[in-house]
C-alpha positions in Angstrom: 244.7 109.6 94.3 244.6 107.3 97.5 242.3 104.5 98.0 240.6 106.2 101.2 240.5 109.3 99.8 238.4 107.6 96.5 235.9 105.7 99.0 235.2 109.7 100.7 234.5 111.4 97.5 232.1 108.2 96.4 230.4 107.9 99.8 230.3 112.2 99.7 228.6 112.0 96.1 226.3 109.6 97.3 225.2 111.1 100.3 224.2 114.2 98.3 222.5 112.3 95.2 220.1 110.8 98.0 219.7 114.7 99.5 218.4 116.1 96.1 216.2 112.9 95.5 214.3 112.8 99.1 213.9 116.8 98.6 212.7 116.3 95.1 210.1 113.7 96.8 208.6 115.9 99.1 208.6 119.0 96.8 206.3 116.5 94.4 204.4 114.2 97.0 203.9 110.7 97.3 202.1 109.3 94.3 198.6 108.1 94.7 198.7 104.7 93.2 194.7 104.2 93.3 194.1 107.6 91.8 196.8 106.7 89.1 195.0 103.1 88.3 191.6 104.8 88.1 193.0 107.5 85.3 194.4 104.6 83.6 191.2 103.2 83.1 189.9 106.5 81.9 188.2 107.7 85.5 189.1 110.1 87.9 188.2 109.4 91.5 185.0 111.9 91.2 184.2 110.6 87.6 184.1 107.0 88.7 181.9 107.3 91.5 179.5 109.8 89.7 179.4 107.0 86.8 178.2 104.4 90.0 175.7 106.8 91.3 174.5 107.1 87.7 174.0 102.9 86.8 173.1 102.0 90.0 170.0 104.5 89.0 169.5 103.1 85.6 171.1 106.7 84.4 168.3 108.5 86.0 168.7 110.6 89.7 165.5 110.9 89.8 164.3 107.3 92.0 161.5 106.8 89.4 161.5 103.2 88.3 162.7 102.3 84.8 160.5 100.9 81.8 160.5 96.8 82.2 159.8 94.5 79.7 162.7 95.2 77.4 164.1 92.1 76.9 163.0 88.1 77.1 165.5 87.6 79.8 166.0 88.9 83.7 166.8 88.2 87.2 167.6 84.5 85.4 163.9 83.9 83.7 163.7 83.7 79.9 160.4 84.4 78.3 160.2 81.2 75.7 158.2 81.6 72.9 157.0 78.3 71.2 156.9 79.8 67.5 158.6 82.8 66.4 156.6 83.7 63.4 152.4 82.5 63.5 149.5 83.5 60.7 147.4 86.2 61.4 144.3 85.7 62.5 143.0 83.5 65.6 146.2 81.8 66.9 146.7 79.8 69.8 150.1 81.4 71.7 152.4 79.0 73.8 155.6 79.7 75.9 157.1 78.4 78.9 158.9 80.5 81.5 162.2 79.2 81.6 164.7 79.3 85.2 168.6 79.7 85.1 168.9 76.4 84.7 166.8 75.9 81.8 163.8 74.1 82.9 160.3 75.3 83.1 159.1 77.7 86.0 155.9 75.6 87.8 155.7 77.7 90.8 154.5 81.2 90.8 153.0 83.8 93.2 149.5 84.9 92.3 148.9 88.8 91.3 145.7 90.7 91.3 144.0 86.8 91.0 146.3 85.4 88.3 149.4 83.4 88.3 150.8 85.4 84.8 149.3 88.3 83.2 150.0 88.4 79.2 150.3 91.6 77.0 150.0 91.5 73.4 149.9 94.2 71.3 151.6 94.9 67.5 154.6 97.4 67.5 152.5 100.6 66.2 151.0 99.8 69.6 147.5 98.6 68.5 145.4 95.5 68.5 146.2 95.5 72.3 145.0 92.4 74.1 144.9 91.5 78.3 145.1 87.4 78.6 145.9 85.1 80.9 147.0 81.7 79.5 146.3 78.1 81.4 149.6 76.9 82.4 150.5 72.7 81.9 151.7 71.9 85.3 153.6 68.9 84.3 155.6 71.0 81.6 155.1 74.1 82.7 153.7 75.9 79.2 151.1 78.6 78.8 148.5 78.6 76.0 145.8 80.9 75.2 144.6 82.2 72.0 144.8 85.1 70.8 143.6 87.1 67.2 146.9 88.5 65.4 146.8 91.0 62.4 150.0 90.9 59.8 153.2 92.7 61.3 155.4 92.4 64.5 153.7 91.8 67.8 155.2 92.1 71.4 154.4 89.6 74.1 154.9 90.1 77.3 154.3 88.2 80.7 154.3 90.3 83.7 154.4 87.3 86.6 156.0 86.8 90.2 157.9 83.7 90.7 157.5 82.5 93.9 159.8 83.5 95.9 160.4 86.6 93.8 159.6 90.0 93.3 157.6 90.7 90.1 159.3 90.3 86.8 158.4 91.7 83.4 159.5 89.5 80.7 159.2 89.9 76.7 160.0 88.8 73.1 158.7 89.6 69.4 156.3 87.9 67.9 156.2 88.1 63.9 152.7 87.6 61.9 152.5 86.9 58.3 151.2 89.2 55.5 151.1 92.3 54.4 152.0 94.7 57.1 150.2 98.2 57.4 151.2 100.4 60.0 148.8 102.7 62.0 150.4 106.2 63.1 149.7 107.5 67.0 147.4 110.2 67.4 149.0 113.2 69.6 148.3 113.7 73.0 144.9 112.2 72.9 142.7 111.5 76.7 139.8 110.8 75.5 138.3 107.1 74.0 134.6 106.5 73.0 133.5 102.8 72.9 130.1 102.4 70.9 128.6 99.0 72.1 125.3 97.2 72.6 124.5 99.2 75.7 125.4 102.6 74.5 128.0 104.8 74.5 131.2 104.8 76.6 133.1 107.7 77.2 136.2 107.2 79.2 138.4 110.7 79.9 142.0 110.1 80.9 143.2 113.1 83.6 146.2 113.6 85.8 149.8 115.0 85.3 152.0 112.9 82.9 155.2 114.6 83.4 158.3 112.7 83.4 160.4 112.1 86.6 158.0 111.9 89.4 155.2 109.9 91.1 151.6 110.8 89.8 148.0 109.5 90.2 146.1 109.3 87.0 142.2 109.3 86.9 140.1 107.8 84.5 136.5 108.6 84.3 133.8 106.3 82.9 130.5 108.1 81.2 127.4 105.4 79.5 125.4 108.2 76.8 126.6 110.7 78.8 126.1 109.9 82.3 128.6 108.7 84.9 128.8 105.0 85.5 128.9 104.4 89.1 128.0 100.5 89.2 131.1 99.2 87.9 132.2 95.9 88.6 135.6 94.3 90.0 138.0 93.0 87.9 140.9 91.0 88.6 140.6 92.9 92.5 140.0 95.9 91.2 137.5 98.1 89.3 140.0 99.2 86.5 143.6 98.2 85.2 145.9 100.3 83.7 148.9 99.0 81.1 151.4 101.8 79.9 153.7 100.7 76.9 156.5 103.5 76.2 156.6 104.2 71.8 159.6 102.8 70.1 161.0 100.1 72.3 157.5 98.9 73.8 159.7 99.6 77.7 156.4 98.6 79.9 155.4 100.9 83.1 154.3 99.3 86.4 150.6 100.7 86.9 149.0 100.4 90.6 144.9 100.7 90.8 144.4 102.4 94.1 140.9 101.5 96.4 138.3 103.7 95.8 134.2 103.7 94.5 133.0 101.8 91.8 133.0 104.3 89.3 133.1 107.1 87.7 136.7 107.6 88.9 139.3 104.8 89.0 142.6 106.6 90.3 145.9 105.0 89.5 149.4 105.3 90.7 152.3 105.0 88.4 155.7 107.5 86.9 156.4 108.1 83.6 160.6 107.5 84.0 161.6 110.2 81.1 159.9 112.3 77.8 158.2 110.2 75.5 154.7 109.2 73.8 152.9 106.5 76.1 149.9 104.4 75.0 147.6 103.8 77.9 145.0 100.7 78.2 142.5 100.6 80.3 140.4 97.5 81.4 137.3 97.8 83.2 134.5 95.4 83.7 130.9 96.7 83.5 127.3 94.7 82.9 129.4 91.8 82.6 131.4 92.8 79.7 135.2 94.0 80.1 135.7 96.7 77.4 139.1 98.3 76.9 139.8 102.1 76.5 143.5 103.4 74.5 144.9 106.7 75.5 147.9 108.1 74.3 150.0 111.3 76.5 152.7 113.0 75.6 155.1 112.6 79.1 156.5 116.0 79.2 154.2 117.9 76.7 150.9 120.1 77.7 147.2 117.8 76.4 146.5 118.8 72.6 143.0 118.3 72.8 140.7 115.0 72.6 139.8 112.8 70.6 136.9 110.4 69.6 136.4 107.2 67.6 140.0 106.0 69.4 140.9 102.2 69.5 139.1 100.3 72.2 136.4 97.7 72.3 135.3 94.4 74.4 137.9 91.2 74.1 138.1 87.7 76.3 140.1 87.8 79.1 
């Protein structure tokens, strides 16, 4: 076989390897290297953004706000606890609020008359307290005291830095001595406070299921008649602190302008299903007294209850 006639079967064989190939392409289609990356990483295209719809909602489509108060750090404050484990009985609390760069937060925002609000209550929910700490303003540390029974206590400091929104910060606390635990009731709206002056009643009303704004209404009764002469409290006539059972997750509560009494109507949502313990503070003849509920969020009332948890406390 010639030379020339060699190079025309090559450059012939050629030409048709390079027909078969482009067909082949266009019978396939030109692959999609983004799709391809994102099923390498275990997402499709759809997958992926459904997964970015679902974090950027805290896993929830719903728009109701998440439980805060879940861990001792966010948006770059830590919640620093002087002691982690105290005796029971009265104990004098300290902390500092640290900033990203480790030093003490000295500058907050005030909120409903306070510069830092402090929740302590023990993990089977009870023994709640309301303070608010004096804050060093040369180290930047909170005190108050506070009166601890034996077991594992959660502290938490709702506060606004300045500058900030509001942040909800929190850590455990462990007491000494023998630790006995006190079960929740069931769906129970009803607390009755015996005191010096009488007789509180205090109903708890309003729809507590999950997934959607609601206004709750708390009614306040003296030996059986409405209390209309209560008096403000931190800017308000009631407050309202709602602690999730099991992982102590803390719900923003909103006291809404109205009379002084019998009704104090708060707005708040109750993010998914679960039991809720509900504190109310109110101020009346000088004394604030605190009222416990506890709702089922996504469960019909079972009934009331007297005798609940409640009483008077320093604030």
């Amino acid at each position: 076989m010639t030379t020339p006639l060699r190079v025309a079967l090559f450059v012939t064989a050629l030409v048709a390897a390079f027909a078969v190939a482009w067909g082949g392409g266009r019978l396939v289609g030109p692959i999609d290297t983004e799709a391809a990356a994102g099923e390498m990483a275990g997402h499709g295209t759809d997958d992926a953004h459904a997964e970015a719809d679902e974090e950027a909602h805290g896993g929830h489509s719903s728009g109701v706000a998440e439980a805060t108060g879940l861990t001792a750090r966010a948006d770059g404050f830590t919640l620093a606890l002087a002691d982690r484990e105290v005796a029971p009985g009265r104990t004098r609390l300290d902390f500092q609020v640290l900033t990203s760069s480790g030093r003490p937060l000295l500058d907050y925002t005030r909120e409903h008359e306070k510069d830092l609000h402090l929740i302590v209550v023990r993990r089977d929910l009870t023994g709640f307290q309301h303070v608010h700490p004096t804050l060093d303003p040369v180290t930047g540390t909170w005190s108050v005291d506070v009166r601890l029974t034996p077991g594992v206590w959660r502290v938490v400091a709702d506060l606004v830095p300045e500058g900030w929104d509001d942040i909800t910060l929190a850590d455990d606390l462990a007491v000494s001595g023998d630790f006995v635990p006190r079960p929740l009731s069931t769906d129970d709206r009803t607390a009755t406070l015996r005191t010096d002056e009488g007789t509180y009643t205090v109903t708890l009303e309003g729809d507590t299921a999950p997934g959607a704004s609601t206004v709750l209404t708390t009614r306040v009764e003296l030996d059986g008649e409405p209390v209309t002469d209560l008096e403000p409290y931190l800017g308000a006539f009631g407050h309202l602190v709602a602690i999730r059972a099991g992982d102590l997750g803390y719900l923003h509560v909103h006291p809404e302008e109205g009379e002084p009494g019998p009704g104090i109507d708060f707005a708040t949502a109750f993010p998914e299903p679960a039991t809720y313990r509900l504190f109310l503070d109110f101020q009346h003849r000088g004394t604030v007294r605190t009222a416990a509920f506890t709702v089922e969020s996504g469960g019909a009332p079972a009934g009331d209850h007297s005798d609940d948890e409640g009483g008077d406390h320093a604030h």
